[in-house]
C-alpha positions in Angstrom: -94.1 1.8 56.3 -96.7 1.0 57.9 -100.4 1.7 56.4 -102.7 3.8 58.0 -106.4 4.1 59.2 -108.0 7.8 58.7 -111.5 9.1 59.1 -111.0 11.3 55.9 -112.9 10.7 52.6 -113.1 12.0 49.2 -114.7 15.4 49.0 -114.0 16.3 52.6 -113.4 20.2 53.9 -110.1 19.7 55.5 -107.6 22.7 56.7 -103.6 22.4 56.5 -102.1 22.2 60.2 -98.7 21.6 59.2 -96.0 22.4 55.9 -95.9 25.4 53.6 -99.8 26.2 53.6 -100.6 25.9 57.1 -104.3 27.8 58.0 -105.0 26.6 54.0 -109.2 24.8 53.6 -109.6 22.7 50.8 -111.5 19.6 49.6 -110.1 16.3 49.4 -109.4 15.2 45.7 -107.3 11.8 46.0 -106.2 9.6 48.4 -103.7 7.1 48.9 -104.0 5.1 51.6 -101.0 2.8 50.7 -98.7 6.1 51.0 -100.6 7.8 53.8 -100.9 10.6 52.0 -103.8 13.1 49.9 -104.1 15.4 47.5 -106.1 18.4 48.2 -107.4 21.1 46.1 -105.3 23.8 45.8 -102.8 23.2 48.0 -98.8 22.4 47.5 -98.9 23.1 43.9 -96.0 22.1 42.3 -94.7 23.3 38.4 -93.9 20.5 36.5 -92.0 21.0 32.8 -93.6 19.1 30.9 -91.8 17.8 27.7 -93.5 17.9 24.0 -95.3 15.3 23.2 -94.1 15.1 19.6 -93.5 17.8 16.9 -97.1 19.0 16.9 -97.9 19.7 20.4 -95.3 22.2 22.3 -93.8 21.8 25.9 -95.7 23.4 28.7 -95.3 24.6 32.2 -98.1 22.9 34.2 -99.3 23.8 37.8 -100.8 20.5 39.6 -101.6 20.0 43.5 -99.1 17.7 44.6 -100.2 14.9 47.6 -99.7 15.9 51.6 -99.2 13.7 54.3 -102.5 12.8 55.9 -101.0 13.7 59.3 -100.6 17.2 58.1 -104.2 17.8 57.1 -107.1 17.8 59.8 -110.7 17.6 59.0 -113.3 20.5 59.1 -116.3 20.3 60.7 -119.4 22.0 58.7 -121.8 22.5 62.1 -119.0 24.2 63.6 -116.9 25.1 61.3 -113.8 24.4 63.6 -110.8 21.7 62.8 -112.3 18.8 64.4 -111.5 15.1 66.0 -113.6 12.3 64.8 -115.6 9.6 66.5 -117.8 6.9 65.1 -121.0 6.3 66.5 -124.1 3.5 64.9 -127.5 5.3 64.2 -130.7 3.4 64.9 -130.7 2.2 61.5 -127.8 0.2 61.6 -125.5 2.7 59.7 -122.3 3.8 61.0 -121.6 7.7 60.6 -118.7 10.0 61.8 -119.0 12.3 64.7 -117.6 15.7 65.9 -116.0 15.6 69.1 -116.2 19.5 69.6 -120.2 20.1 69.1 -121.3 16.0 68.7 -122.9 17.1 64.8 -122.8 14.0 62.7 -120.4 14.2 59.5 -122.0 13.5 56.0 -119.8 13.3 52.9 -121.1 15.5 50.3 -121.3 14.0 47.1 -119.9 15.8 43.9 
């Protein structure tokens, strides 16, 4: 398999266009470029059983967000606040930002 390039990042407002929770926003948590995939807040939570740890500590039923294939997750824009195609574009400064293709906005990742 062959590893991916993406315009997503960490903290990112992205909305579900394929799968299960289609029409679902959420913020990028994790990704894994390797795999392709993310893992986005709140959506395709999975139950795992989880077993005791020893004699002390019972087993539990745990709800987690499980990862999504990047291909199924498109990026939302903040100006516009439409699903959005990126471009790339250098500032004056030197920097190189991300671009909306709908309204032309430049795309900031918020930090935590």
């Amino acid at each position: 398999m062959r590893q991916g390039r993406t315009s997503l990042r960490i903290n990112d407002q992205v909305e579900v266009i394929a799968g299960k929770d289609k029409g679902r926003v959420g913020k990028i948590l994790k990704i894994d470029r390797k795999r392709n995939r993310a893992v986005v807040e709140r959506i395709n939570m999975i139950t795992k059983h989880q077993k005791p740890v020893d004699a002390t500590q019972p087993g539990q039923i745990i709800k987690k967000e499980a990862s999504i294939h990047i291909s199924n997750i498109m990026l939302v824009c903040p100006e516009c606040a439409k699903t959005v195609r990126t471009g790339k574009k250098f500032l004056e400064d030197g920097t190189k930002v991300r671009v909306c293709k709908s309204c032309g906005a430049t795309i900031e990742t918020s930090k935590k």
